[in-house]
KOLTIMI-376791 format. One record per atom (N, C-alpha, C): atom name; chain; residue in three letters; x, y, z. Coordinates in steps of 0.02 Angstrom, whole numbers, plus 50000, padded with zeros to 5 digits. Example, Ala and Ser with C-alpha at 12.3 -4.5 7.8 and 13.67 -1.06 7.14 Angstrom:
BEGIN
N | A | ALA | 50660 | 49716 | 50390
CA | A | ALA | 50615 | 49775 | 50390
C | A | ALA | 50660 | 49835 | 50390
N | A | SER | 50642 | 49888 | 50354
CA | A | SER | 50684 | 49947 | 50357
C | A | SER | 50645 | 50002 | 50394
//
This chain:
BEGIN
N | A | UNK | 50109 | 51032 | 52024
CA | A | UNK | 50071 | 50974 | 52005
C | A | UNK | 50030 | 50988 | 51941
N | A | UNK | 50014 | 51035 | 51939
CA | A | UNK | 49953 | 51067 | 51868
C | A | UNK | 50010 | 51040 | 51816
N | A | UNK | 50073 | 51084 | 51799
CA | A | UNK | 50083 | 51063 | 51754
C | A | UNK | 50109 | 51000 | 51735
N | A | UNK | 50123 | 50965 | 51770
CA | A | UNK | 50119 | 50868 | 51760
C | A | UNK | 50047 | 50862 | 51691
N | A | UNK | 49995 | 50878 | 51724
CA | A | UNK | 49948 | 50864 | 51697
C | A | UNK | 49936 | 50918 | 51634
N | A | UNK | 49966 | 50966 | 51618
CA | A | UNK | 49964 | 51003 | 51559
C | A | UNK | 50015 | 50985 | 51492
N | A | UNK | 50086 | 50956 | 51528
CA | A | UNK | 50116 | 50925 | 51498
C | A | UNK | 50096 | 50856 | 51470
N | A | UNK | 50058 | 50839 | 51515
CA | A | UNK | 50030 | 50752 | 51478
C | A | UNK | 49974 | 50752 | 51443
N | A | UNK | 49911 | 50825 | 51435
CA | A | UNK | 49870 | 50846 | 51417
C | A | UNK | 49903 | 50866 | 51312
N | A | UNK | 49967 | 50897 | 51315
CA | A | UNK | 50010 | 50926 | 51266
C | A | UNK | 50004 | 50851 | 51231
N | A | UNK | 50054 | 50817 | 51260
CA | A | UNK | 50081 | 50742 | 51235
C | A | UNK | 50028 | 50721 | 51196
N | A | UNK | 49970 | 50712 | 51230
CA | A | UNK | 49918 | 50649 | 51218
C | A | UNK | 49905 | 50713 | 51132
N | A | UNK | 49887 | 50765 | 51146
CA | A | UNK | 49865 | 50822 | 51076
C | A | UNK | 49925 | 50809 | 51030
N | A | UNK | 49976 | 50810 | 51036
CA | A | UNK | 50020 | 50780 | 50991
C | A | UNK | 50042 | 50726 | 50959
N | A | UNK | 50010 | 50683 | 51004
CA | A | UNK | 50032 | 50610 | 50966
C | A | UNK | 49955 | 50620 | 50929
N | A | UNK | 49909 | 50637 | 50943
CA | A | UNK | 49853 | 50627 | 50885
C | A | UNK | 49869 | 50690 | 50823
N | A | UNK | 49905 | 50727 | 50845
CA | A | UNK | 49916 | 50751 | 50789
C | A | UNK | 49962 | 50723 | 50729
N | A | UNK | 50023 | 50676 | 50761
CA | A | UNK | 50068 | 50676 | 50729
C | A | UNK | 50032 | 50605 | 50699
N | A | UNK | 49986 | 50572 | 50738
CA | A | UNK | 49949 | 50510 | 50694
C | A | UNK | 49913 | 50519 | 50620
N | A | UNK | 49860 | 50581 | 50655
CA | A | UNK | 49828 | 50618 | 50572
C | A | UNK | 49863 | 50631 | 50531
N | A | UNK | 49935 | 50659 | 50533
CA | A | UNK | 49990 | 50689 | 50491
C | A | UNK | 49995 | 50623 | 50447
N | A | UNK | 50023 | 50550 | 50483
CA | A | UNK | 50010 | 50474 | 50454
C | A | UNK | 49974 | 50480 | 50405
N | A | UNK | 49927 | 50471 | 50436
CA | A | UNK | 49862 | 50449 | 50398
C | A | UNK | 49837 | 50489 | 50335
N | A | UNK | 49854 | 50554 | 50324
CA | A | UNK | 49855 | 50603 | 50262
C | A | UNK | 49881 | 50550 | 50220
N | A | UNK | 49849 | 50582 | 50152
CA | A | UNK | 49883 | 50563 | 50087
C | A | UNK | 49921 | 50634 | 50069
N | A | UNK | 49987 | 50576 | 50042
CA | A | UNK | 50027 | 50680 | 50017
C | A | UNK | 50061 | 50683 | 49954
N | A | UNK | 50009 | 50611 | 49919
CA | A | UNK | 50018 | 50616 | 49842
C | A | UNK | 49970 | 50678 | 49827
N | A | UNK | 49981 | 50698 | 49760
CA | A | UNK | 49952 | 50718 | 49710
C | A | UNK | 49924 | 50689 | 49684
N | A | UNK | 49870 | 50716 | 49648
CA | A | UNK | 49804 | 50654 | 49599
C | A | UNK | 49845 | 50636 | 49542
N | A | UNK | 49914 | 50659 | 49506
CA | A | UNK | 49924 | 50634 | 49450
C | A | UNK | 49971 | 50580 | 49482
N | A | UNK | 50031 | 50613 | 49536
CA | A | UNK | 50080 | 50556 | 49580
C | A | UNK | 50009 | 50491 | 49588
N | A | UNK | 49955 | 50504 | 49613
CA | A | UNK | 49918 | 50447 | 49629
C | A | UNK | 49885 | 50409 | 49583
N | A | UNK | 49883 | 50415 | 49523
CA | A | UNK | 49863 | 50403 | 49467
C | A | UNK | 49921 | 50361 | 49428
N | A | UNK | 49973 | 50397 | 49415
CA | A | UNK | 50020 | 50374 | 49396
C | A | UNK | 50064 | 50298 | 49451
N | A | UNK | 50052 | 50300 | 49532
CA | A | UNK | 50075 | 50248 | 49568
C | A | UNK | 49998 | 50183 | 49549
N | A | UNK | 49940 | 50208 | 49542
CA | A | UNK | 49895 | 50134 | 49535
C | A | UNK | 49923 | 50097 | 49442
N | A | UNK | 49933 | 50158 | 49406
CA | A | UNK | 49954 | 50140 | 49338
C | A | UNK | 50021 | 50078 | 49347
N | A | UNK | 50058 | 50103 | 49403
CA | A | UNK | 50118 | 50062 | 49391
C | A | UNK | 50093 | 49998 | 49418
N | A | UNK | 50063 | 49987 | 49488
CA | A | UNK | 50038 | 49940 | 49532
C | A | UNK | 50014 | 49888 | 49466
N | A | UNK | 49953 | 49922 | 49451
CA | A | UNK | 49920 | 49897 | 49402
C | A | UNK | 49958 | 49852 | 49339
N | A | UNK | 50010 | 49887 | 49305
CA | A | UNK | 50044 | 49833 | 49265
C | A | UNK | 50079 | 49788 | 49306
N | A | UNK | 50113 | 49783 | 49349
CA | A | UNK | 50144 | 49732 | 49399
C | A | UNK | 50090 | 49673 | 49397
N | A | UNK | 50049 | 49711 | 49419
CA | A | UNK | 49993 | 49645 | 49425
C | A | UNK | 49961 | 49607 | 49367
N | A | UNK | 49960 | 49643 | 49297
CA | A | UNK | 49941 | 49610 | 49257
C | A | UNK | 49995 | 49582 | 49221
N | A | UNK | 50075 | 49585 | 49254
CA | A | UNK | 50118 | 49546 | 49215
C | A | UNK | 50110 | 49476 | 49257
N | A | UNK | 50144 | 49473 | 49321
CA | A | UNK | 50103 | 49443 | 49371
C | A | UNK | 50076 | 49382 | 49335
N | A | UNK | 50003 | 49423 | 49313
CA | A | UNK | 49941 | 49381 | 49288
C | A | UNK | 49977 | 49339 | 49234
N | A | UNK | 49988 | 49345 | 49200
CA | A | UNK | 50026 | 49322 | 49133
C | A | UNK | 50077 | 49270 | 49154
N | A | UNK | 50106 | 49296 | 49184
CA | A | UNK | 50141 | 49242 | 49210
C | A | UNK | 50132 | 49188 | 49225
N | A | UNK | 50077 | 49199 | 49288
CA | A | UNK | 50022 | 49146 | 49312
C | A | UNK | 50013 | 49106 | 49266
N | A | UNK | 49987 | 49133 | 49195
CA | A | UNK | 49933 | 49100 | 49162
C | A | UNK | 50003 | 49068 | 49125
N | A | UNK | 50048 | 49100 | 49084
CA | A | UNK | 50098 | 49049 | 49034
C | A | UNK | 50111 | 48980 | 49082
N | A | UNK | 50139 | 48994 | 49152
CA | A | UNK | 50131 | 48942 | 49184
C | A | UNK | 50100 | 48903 | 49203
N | A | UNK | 50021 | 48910 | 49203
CA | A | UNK | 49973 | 48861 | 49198
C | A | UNK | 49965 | 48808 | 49132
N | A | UNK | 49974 | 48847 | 49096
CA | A | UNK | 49980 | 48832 | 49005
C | A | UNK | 50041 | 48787 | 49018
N | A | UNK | 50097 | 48813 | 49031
CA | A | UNK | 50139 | 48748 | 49015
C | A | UNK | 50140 | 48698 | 49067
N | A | UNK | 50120 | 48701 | 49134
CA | A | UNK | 50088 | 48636 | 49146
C | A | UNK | 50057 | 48592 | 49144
N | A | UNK | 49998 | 48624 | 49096
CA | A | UNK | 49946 | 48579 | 49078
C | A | UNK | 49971 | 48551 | 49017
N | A | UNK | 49994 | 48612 | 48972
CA | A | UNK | 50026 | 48555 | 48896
C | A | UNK | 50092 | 48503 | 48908
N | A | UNK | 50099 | 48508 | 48980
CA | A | UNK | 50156 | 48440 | 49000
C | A | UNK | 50118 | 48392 | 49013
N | A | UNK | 50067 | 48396 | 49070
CA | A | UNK | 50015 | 48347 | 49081
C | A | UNK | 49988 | 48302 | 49038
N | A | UNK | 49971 | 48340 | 48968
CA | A | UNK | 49952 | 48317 | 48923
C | A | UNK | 49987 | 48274 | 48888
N | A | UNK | 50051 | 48278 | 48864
CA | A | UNK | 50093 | 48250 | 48831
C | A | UNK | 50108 | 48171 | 48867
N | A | UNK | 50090 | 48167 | 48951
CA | A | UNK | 50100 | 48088 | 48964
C | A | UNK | 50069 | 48045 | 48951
//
């Protein structure tokens, strides 16, 4: 019977281990530097986008 309970004692220590393992970051500061750099232009094309498309809706609006 003990070891029922040493084996499920193991389990429970391992799944929190293998959660923390998750939760690590296992970039590098330049890998992590270099992934917000990319994020970062995505989003400011994105933006641009947004905005030419606001622009040419409104200069259609205008034209009726």
């Amino acid at each position: 019977m003990a070891r029922g309970n040493q084996r499920d004692k193991a389990r429970e220590a391992n799944q929190k281990k293998m959660a923390d393992q998750k939760k690590a970051n296992s970039m590098s500061g330049s890998e992590m530097q270099r992934e917000k750099e990319k994020v970062a232009q995505k989003m400011r094309e994105k933006q641009a986008a947004a905005d030419a498309k606001k622009a040419a809706e409104g200069g259609a609006a205008n034209k009726k």
